[in-house]
C-alpha positions in Angstrom: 1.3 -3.1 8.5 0.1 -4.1 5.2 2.7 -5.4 2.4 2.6 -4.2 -1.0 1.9 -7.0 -3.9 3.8 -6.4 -7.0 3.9 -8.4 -9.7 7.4 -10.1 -10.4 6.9 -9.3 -14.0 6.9 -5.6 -13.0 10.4 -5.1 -14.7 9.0 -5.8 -17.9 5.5 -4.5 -17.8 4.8 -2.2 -21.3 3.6 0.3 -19.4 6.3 0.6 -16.5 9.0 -0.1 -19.7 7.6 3.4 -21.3 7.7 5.3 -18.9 11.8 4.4 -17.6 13.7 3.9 -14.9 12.5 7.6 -12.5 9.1 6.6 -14.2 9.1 3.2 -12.5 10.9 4.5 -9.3 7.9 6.8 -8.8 5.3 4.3 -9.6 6.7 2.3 -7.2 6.9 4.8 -4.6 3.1 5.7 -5.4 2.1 2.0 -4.8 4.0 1.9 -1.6 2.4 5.2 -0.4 -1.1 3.4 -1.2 -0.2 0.4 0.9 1.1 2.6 3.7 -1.5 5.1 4.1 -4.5 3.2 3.0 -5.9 4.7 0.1 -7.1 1.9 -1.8 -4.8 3.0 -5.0 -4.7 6.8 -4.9 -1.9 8.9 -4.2 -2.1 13.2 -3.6 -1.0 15.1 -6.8 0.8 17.5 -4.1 2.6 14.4 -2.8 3.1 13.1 -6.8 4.6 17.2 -7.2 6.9 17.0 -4.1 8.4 14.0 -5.1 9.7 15.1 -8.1 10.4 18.3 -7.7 13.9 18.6 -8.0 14.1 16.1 -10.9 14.6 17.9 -14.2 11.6 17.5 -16.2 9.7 16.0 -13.1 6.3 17.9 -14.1 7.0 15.7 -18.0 7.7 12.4 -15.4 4.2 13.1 -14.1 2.5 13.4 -17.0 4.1 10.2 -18.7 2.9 8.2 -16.0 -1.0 9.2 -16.9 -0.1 8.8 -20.8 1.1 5.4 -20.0 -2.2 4.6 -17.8 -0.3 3.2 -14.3 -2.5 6.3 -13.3 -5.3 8.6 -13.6 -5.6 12.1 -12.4 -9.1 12.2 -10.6 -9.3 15.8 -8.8 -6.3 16.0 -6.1 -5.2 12.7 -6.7 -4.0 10.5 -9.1 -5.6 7.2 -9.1 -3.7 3.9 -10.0 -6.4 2.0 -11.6 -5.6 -1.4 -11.2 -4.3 -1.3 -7.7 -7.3 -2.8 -5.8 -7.1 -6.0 -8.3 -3.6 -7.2 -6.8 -3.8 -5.5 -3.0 -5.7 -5.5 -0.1 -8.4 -2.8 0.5 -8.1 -0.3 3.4 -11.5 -2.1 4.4 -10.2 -5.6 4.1 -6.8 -4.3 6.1 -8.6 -3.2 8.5 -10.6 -6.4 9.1 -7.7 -8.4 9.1 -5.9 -6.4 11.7 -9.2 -6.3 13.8 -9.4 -10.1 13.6 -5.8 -10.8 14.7 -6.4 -8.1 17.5 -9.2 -10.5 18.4 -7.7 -13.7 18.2 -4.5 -12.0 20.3 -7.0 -10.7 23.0 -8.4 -14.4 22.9 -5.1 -16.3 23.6 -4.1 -14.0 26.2 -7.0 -14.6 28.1 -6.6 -18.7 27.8 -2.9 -17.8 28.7 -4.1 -15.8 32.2 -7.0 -18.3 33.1 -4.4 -21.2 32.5 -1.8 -19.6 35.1 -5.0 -18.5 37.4 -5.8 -22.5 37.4 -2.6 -23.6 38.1 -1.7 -20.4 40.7 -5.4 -22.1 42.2 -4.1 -25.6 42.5 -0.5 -24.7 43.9 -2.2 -22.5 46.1 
């Protein structure tokens, strides 16, 4: 599972200020989706659409997030521009968890050839 960075100035970020409180919510939300599903900063307008559905004005809440620039529609998908630049790439996630795999496998196997040693000794 990959964590999400977010600045610790992100409460007072210009852009995140113009666009309000269910503005930053949603951003938010769209950074974690990112993080979750691997998409290297791009979220589904259909999921940006469900999320706000019910909100009154949420088509408006969509559109302030492009105006402000925390993202970018780019076909079916809005794209949050600088997401890459403080998180982890799918690529580089993928790595990572494929070098731990490797390094777990690894110790296991000096685990089981320890006890095989010892079970030989005791035998």
């Amino acid at each position: 599972m990959p964590w999400l960075k977010v600045d610790d100035a992100f409460h007072r970020n210009p852009k995140v200020e113009a666009v309000g409180l269910a503005g930053a919510g949603l951003y938010a939300k769209a950074l974690a989706y990112c993080a979750e599903y691997l998409t290297d900063g791009r979220v589904p307008v259909r999921w940006a659409r469900m999320q706000v559905v019910l909100e009154p004005d949420g088509a408006k809440l969509l559109g302030e997030l492009e105006e402000a620039g925390l993202w970018r529609r780019a076909g079916l998908w809005f794209e949050i521009p600088d997401y890459l630049d403080f998180n982890p790439s799918k690529e580089q996630v993928e790595l990572e968890r494929e070098s731990r795999s490797e390094r777990g496998r690894a110790g296991a196997n000096r685990r089981w050839e320890r006890e095989r040693a010892r079970r030989a000794e005791n035998g």
